[in-house]
N, C-alpha and C positions, 0 to 999 in steps of 0.2 A: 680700243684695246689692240695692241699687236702679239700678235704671237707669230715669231719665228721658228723656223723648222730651217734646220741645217743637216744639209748630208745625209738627207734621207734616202738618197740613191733611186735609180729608177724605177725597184719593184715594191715602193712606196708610194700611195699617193698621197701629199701630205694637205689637200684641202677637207678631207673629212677630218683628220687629226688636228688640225689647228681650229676648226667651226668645232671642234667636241671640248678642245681646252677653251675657247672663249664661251662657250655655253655653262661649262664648268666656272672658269671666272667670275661668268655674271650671275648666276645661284649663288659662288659665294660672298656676294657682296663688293666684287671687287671696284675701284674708279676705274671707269671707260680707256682714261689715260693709263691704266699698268700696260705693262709689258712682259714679257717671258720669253725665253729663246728655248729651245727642244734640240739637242742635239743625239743626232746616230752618229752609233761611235762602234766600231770593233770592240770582238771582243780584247782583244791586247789592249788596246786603248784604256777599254772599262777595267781590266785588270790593274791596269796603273794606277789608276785612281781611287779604284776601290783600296790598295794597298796603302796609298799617302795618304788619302784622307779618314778610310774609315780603320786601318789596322790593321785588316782582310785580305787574308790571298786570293788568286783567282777574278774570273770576273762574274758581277753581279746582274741584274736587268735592270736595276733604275739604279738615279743616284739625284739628290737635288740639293743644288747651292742656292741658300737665300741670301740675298743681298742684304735684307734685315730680319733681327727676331720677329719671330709674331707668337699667337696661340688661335686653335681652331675656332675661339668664340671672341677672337679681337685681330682681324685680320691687318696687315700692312695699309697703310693711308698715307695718300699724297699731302703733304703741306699746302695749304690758301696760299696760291701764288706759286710753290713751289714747279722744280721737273714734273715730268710724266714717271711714275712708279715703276722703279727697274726691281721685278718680283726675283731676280734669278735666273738659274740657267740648270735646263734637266737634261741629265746625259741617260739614253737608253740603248744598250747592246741590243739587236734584234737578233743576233744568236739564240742569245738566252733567252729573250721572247719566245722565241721560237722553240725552244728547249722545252719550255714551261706549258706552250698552248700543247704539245704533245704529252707531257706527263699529266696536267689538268683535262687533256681529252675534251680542249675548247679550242675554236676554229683563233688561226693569228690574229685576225685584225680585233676580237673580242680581247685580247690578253694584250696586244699594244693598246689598244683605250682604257684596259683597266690600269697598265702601267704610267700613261702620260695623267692619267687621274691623280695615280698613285705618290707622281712625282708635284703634281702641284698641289695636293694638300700639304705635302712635306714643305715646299715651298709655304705653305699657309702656317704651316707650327701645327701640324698633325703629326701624330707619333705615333710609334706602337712596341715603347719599348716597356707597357703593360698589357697582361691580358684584357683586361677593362678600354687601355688605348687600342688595344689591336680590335676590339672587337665594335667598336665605334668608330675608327676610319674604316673597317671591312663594309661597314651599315652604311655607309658615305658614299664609301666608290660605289656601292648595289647602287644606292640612287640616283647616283650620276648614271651608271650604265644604264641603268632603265629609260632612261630619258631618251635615249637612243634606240631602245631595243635590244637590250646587250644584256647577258645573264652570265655570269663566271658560277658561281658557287651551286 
């Protein structure tokens, strides 16, 4: 599995954050061959984008482009034969990380794992645009965090 991490600037270190998204991966079923890229982006950056793709002014703390549909209980698969599985690409502001682990009163680096989480279910066809969905990926990312030793809520 590869997972890149772009632009995470210095007061990142992005090898816990790429071994917590391949551990994440591989819980959820993913082929060894996917891939994923993470990218830190300003907030200007994530404002743009929140605005083109999602309708939204201002900027957000995650954002995730899937290369294809999926749903949380039929994940993305490589074709027999086929490339290595290009899952997407997650853009996360660490401003507003940072914003969030102060308003939630959780330490950064616990609120950037729950975010890089956050962004690859979405990547996987996890949603939360029901109470029922929101309350089912929240139960998800708990389990991934724990795997770590990580508690947000």
């Amino acid at each position: 599995m590869t997972i890149t991490v772009v632009d995470s600037g210095p007061e990142l270190d992005e090898t816990p954050l790429a071994n917590f998204a391949q551990a994440v991966l591989d819980a959820e079923g993913l082929d060894p061959d996917s891939s994923v890229t993470i990218r830190f982006v300003s907030n200007e950056a994530m404002a743009e984008l929140n605005e083109a793709h999602m309708g939204r002014s201002g900027p957000t703390d995650v954002l995730s482009f899937p290369i294809e549909d999926a749903a949380p209980d039929a994940p993305p698969r490589r074709q027999v034969g086929g490339p290595p599985l290009d899952l997407g690409d997650i853009f996360i502001s660490t401003n507003v990380v940072k914003e969030h682990a102060d308003e939630f009163n959780v330490d950064f680096s616990t609120e950037l794992h729950l975010m890089v989480c956050h962004g690859l279910l979405h990547l996987l066809g996890w949603d939360h645009e029901t109470d029922e969905d929101a309350a089912r990926m929240e139960q998800r990312e708990a389990e991934h965090l724990a795997t770590i030793d990580m508690v947000r809520r």
